[in-house]
C-alpha positions in Angstrom: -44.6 -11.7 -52.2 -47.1 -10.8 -49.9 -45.4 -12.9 -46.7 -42.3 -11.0 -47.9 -43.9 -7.9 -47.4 -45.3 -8.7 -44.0 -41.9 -10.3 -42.7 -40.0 -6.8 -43.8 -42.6 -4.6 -42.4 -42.5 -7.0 -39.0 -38.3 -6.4 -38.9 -39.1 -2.8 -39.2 -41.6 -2.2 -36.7 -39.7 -4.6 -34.2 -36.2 -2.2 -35.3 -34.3 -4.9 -36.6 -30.9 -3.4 -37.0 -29.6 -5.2 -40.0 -31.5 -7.5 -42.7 -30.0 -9.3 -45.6 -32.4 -9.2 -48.6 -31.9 -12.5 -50.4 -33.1 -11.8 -53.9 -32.1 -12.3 -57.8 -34.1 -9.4 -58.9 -32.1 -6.4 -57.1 -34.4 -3.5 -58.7 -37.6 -5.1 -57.8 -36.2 -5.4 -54.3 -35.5 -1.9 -53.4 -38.7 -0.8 -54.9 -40.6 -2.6 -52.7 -38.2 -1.3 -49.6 -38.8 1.7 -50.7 -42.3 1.6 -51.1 -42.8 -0.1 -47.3 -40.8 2.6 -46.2 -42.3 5.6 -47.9 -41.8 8.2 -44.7 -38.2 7.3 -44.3 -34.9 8.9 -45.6 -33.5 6.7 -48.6 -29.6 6.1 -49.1 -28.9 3.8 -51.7 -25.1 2.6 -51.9 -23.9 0.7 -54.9 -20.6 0.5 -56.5 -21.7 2.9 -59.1 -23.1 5.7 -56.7 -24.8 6.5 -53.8 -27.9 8.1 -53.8 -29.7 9.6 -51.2 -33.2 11.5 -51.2 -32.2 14.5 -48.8 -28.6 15.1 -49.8 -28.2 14.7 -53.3 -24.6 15.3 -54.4 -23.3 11.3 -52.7 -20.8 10.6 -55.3 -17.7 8.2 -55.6 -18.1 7.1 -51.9 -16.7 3.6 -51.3 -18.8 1.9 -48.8 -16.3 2.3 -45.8 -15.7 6.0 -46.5 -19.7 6.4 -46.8 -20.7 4.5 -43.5 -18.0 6.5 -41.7 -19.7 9.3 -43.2 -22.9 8.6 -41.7 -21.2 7.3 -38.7 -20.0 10.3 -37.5 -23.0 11.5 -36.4 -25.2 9.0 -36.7 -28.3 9.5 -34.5 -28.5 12.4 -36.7 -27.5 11.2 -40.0 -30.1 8.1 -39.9 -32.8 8.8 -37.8 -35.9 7.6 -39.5 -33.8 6.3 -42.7 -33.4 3.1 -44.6 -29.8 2.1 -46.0 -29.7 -0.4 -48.5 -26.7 -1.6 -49.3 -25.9 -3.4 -52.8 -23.0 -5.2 -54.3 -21.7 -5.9 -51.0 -20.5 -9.0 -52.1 -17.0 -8.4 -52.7 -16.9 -5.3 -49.7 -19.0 -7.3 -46.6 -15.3 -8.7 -45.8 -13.3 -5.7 -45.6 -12.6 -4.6 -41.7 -13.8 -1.5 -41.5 -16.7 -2.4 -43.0 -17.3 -4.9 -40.3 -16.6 -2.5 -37.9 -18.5 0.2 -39.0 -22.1 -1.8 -39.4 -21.6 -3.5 -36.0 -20.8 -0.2 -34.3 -24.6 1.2 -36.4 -26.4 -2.2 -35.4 -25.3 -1.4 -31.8 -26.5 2.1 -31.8 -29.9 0.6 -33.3 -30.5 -1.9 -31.0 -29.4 0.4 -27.9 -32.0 3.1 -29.3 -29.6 5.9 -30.2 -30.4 5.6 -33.5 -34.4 6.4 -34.0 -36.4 4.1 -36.8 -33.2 3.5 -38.6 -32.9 -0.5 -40.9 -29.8 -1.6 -42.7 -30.6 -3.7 -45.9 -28.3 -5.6 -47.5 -29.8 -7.1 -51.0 -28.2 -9.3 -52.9 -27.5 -13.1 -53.8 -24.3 -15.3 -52.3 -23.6 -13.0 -49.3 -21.9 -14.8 -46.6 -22.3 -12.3 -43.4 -19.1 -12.3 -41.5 -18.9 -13.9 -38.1 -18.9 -10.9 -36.5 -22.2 -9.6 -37.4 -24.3 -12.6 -37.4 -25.9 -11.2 -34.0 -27.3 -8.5 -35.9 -28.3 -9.8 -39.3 -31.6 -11.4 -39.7 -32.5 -13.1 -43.6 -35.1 -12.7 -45.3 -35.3 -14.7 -48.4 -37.2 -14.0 -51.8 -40.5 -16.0 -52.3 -40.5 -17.8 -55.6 -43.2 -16.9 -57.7 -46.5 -18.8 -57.5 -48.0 -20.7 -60.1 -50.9 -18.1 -60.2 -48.5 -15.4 -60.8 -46.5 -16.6 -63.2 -49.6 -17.0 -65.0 -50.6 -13.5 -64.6 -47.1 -12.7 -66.6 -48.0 -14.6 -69.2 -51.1 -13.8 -69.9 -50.1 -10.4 -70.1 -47.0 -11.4 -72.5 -50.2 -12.9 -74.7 -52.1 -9.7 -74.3 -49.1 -7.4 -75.1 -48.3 -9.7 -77.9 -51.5 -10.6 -79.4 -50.7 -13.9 -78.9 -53.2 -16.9 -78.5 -52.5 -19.0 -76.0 -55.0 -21.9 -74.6 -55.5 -22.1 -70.6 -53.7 -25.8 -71.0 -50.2 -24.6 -72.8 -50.7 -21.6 -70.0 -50.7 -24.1 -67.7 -48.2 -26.1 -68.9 -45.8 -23.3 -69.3 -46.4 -21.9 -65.8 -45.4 -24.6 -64.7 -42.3 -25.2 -66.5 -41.6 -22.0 -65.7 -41.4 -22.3 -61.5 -38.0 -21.5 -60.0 -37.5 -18.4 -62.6 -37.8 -14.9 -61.9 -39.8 -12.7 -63.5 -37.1 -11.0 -65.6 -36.1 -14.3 -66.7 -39.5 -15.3 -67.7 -40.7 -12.1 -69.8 -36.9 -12.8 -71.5 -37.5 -16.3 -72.5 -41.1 -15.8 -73.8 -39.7 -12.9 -76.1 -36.9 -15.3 -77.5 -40.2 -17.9 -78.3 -41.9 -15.5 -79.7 -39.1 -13.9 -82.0 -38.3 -17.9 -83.3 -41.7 -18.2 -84.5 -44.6 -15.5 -83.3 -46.3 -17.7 -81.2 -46.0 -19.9 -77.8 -46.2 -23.8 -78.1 -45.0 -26.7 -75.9 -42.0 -26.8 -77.9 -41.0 -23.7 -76.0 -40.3 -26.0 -72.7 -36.9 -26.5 -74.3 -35.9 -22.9 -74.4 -37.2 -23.0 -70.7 -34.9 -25.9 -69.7 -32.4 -25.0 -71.7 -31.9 -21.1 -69.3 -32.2 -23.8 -66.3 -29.4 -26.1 -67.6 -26.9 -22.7 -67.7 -28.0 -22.2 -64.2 -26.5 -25.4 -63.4 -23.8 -25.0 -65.4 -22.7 -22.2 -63.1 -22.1 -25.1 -59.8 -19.9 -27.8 -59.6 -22.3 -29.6 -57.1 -24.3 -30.3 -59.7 -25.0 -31.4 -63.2 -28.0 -31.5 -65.9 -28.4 -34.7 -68.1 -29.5 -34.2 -71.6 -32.9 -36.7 -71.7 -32.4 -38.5 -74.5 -34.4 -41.6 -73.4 -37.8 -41.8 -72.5 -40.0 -44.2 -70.9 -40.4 -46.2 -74.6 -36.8 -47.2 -74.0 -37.3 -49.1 -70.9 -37.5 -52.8 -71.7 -40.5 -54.1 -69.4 -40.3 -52.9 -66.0 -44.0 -52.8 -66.5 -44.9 -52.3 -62.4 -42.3 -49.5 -62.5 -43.5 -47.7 -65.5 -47.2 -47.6 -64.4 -46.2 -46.3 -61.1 -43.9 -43.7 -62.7 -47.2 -42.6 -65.2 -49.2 -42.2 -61.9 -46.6 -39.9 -60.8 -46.4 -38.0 -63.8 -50.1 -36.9 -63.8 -50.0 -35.2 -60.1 -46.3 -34.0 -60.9 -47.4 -31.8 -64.0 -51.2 -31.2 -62.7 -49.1 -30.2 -59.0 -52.0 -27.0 -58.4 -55.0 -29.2 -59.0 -53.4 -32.4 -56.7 -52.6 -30.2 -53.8 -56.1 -28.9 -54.0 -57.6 -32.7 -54.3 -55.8 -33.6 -51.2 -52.7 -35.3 -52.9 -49.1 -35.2 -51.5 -46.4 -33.2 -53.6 -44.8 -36.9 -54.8 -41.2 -37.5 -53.1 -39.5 -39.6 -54.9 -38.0 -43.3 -55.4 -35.6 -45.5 -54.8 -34.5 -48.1 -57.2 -32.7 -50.7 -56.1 -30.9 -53.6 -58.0 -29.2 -55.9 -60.1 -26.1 -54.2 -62.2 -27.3 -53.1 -65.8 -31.2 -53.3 -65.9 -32.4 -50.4 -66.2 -31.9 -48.2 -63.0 -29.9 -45.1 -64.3 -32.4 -45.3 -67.8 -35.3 -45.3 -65.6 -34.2 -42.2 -63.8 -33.7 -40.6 -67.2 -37.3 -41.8 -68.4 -38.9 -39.8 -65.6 -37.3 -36.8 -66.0 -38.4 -37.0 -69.6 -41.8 -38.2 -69.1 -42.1 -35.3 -66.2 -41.1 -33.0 -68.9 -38.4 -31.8 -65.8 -34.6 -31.0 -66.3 -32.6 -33.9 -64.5 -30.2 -32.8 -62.3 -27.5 -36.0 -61.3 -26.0 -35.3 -57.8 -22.3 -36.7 -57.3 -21.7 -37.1 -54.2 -17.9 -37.0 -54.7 -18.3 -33.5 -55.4 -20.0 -32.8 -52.3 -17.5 -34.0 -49.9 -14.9 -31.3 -49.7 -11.5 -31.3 -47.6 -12.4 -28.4 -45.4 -14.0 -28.0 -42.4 -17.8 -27.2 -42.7 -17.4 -27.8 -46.8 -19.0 -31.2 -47.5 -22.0 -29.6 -45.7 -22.3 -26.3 -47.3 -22.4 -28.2 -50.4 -25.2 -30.0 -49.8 -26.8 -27.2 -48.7 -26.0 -25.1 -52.3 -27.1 -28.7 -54.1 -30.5 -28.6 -52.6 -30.8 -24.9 -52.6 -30.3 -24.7 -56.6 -32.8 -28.2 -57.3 -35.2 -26.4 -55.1 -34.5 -22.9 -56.8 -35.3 -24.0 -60.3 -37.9 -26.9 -59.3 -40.2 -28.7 -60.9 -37.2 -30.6 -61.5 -36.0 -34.3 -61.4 -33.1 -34.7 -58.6 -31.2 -38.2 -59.3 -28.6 -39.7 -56.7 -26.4 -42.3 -58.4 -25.2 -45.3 -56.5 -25.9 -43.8 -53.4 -24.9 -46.4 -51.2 -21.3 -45.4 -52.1 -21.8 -41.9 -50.7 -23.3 -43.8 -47.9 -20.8 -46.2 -46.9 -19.3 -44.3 -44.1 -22.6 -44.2 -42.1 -22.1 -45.8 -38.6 -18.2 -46.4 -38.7 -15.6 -44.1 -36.7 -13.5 -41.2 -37.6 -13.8 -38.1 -39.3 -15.0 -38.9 -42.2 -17.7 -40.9 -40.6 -18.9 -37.9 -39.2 -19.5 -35.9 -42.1 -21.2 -38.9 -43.9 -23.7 -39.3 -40.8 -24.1 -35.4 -40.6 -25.0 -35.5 -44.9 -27.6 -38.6 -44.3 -28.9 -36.7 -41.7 -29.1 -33.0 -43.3 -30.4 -35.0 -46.3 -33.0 -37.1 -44.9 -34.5 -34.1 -43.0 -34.9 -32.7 -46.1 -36.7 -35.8 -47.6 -38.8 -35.7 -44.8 -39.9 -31.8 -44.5 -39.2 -30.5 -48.3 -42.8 -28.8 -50.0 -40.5 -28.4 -53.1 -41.5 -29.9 -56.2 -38.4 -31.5 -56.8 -39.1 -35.4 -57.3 -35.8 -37.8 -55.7 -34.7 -40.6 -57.7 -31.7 -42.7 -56.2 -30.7 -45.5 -57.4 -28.2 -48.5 -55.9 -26.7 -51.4 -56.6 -26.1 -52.8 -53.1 -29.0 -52.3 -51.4 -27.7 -54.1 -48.1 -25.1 -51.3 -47.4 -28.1 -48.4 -47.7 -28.8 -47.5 -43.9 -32.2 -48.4 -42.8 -33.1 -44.7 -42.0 -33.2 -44.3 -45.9 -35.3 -46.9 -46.7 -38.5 -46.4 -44.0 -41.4 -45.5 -45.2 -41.7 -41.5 -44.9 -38.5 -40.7 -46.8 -39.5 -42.0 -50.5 -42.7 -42.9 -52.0 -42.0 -46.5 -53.0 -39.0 -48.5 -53.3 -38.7 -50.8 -56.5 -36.1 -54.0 -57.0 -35.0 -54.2 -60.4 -34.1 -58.3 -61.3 -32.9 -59.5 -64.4 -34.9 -59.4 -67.2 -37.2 -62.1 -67.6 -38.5 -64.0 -70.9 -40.5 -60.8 -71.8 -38.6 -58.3 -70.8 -35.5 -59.9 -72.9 -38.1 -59.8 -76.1 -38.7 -56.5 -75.4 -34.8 -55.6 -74.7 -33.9 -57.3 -78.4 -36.9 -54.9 -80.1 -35.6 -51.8 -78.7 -31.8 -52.4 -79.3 -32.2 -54.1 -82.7 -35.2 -51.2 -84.0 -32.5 -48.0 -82.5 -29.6 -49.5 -84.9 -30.9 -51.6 -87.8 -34.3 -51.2 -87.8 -35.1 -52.8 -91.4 -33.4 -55.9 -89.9 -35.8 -56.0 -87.4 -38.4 -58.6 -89.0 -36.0 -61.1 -90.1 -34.1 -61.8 -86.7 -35.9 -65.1 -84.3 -36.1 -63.1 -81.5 -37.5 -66.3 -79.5 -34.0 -68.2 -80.5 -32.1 -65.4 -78.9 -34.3 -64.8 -75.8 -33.6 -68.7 -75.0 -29.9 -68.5 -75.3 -29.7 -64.8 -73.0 -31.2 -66.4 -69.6 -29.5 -64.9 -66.8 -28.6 -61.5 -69.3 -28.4 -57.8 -68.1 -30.5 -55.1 -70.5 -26.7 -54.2 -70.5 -25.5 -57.5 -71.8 -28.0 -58.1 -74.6 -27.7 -54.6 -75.4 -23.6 -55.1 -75.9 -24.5 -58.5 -77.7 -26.7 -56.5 -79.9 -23.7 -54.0 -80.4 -21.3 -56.4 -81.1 -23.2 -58.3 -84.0 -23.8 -54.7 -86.0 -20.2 -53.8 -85.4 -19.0 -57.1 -87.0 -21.6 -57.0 -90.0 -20.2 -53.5 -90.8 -16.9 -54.4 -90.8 -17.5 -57.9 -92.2 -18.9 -55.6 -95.4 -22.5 -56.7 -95.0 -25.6 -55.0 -95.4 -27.1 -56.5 -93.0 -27.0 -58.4 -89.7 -28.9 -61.8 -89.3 -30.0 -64.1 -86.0 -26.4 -66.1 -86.5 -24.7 -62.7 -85.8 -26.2 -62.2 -82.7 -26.3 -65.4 -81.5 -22.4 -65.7 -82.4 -21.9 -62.6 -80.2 -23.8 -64.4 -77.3 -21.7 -67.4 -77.6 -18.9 -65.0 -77.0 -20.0 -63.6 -73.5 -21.6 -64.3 -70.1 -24.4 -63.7 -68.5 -24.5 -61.6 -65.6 -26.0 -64.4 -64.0 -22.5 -66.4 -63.9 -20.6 -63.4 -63.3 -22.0 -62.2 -60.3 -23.8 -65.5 -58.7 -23.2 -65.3 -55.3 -24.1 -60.8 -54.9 -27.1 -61.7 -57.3 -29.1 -64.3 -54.8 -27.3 -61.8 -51.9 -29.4 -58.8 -53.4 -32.7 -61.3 -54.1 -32.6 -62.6 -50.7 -32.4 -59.2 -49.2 -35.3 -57.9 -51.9 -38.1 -60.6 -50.5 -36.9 -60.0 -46.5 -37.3 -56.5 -47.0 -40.3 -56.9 -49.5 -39.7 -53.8 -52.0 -41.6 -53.7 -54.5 -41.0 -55.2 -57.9 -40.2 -53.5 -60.8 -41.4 -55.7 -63.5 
């Protein structure tokens, strides 16, 4: 807040005809215009009323009747005066409008109008062409980790509610992203469920960040279901992933170590071992909403559109970061990179906007992308810089497959689990996906079921096995492709 406060006082002194006010809190906002400006005349518009402290009978003035108002004579009217405009949203477009704030912001510059701002506060206001000249942004600072502590503790206080420094912690930082109104709302709704605050209460907090979400269509939150117990060996992966974990969710005490604010990954691979479920695991083991970017929905079929979405899809990951941002399959969105045409274009301008982003972001919002064909992902992704660590996910090995059987067999007939040769069926699966022996797996309890049986047995599963192939056989030839590629480029292994 503080930066904020010198940034507005800067525009003022420097008579900065026109500033928009980016903020979700709108109240907040013009109490702190108002109290960096406390010498100057305040006229408040809304579409409720318009106030102003030296005349105070403004009523029922729409904003083009009230600016012509004031434009009449102006270097009288708003010498040494703020206006703050609100719920402009639906009025910035209007023409007279336009006109009249250009014709102000004019007078401002030129000097005719004496220690006079225009502040337009609000969220989603896109300033017409015309008046770009004149408007400069500021945007609200999210709240730090220290002050969102501060509300806390004096939620605790208020409340008479115990509350260790490490739930504190934890809560302050699930709680980045939110504003404060937002925050003091959701600890009240914990409170009422049970008169206290526990860790529990992270779901209610993901939960208000979920319907923030819900409110884009660039973007879209994954329930977490999974965690990283689910992952059938991947052993390299998962210790790397637990490494990340602790600076990710200790972010305050890293930063102050020396330690990086972690990226992200990329992980690359065979079809059906464990890519998209890994991305799933680390949101869950991050204890961060996952958000899944589809690139479809970014590219749009307007001029300008593909980009402004993927401006809005990292504004809103940053906005209610910590957070898990996953990119499925990118080397689809990618495949236009270096060819010709229009679409080409906007595909090159996308990797670019995103990979300076990658590059420069201080955000805690952690990047998992995943792909299947890693020889059609440019080489710009894939340098060091962009992403942490790249991982190649193979085919399961001996292990792994072991492992694979446990999980699948313990989620869906768990009393079975001691009687079934797990060593028989790893033998017969060489060359399986974590996909395939999980649809083998599948297959046997559906037929016991409807075979009337109370149970499945080894023969069941290894009768489903005879009944498929592996995703060796299937895809040969891309498999040894992707392998090939995986030792040239020497990723990293996942297992």
């Amino acid at each position: 807040m503080s930066k904020v406060k010198e940034k507005i006082n800067r525009y003022f002194d420097a008579a900065f005809p026109i500033i928009l006010y980016k903020v979700i809190e709108e109240a907040k906002a013009v109490e702190l215009l108002k109290e960096l400006a406390p010498s100057r005349r305040i006229i408040e518009w809304s579409t409720s009323e318009c106030k102003d402290t030296t005349i105070p009978n403004l009523d029922d003035y729409t904003l083009d009747n009230m600016l012509s108002i004031l434009y009449e004579d102006a270097s009288l009217e708003l010498r040494n005066s703020l206006l703050i405009i609100k719920d402009s949203v639906s009025f910035i477009d209007n023409p007279r409008v336009i006109g009249y704030l250009k014709r102000l912001a004019q007078m401002i510059t030129d000097g005719e109008i004496e220690d006079c701002t225009i502040v337009i506060v609000g969220q989603n206001i896109k300033i017409p062409d015309e008046l770009e000249l004149y408007v400069s942004i500021i945007e609200d600072e999210p709240l730090t980790h220290e002050e969102i502590g501060k509300i806390i503790e004096q939620f605790c206080a208020d409340y008479e509610i115990i509350a260790d420094k490490q739930l504190q912690y934890i809560l302050s930082n699930a709680f980045k992203g939110l504003c404060e109104y937002d925050i003091i709302n959701i600890l009240a709704l914990a409170y009422a469920n049970d008169g206290e605050l526990t860790e529990s209460d992270i779901d209610l907090i993901l939960e208000h960040k979920r319907q923030i979400v819900q409110r884009t269509s660039v973007l879209e939150m994954v329930p977490l279901k999974e965690s990283i117990h689910d992952i059938g060996g991947l052993n390299s992966l998962k210790e790397w992933i637990t490494k990340k974990e602790k600076i990710f969710n200790n972010i305050e005490a890293a930063k102050e170590f020396g330690v990086d604010i972690p990226k992200g990954v990329l992980i690359a691979g065979v079809p059906g071992c464990g890519k998209s479920l890994s991305a799933k695991a680390i949101a869950h083991l991050f204890k961060a909403p996952l958000l899944r970017l589809d690139m479809g929905r970014i590219m749009g079929k307007y001029v300008g559109e593909s980009e402004e979405n993927m401006r809005k899809a990292i504004a809103l990951s940053e906005s209610i970061a910590p957070c898990v941002l996953w990119i499925d399959e990118i080397e689809k969105a990618l495949s236009g990179v270096s060819g010709e045409g229009g679409n080409a274009d906007i595909t090159n301008r996308l990797l670019g906007s995103f990979l300076t982003w990658l590059q420069e972001k201080k955000s805690q919002v952690f990047v998992v992308m995943t792909a299947n064909k890693i020889d059609k992902l440019p080489p710009e992704l894939i340098r060091k810089g962009r992403m942490d660590e790249i991982f190649f996910v193979d085919l399961p090995n001996q292990e792994e497959r072991t492992k694979i059987f446990e999980i699948h067999i313990n989620s869906r007939r768990p009393k079975d689990s001691a009687s079934i040769h797990l060593d028989k069926l790893v033998k017969q699966t060489e060359g399986y996906s974590g996909a395939d022996i999980e649809g083998v797996v599948k297959d046997a309890v559906e037929t016991a079921f409807t075979n009337n049986r109370s149970s499945i047995t080894t023969e069941d599963i290894e009768t489903a096995i005879s009944k498929s192939y592996p995703l060796k056989e299937i895809m040969k030839e891309q498999i040894e492709a992707m392998v090939k590629i995986y030792k040239e480029k020497k990723f990293k292994s996942a297992t």
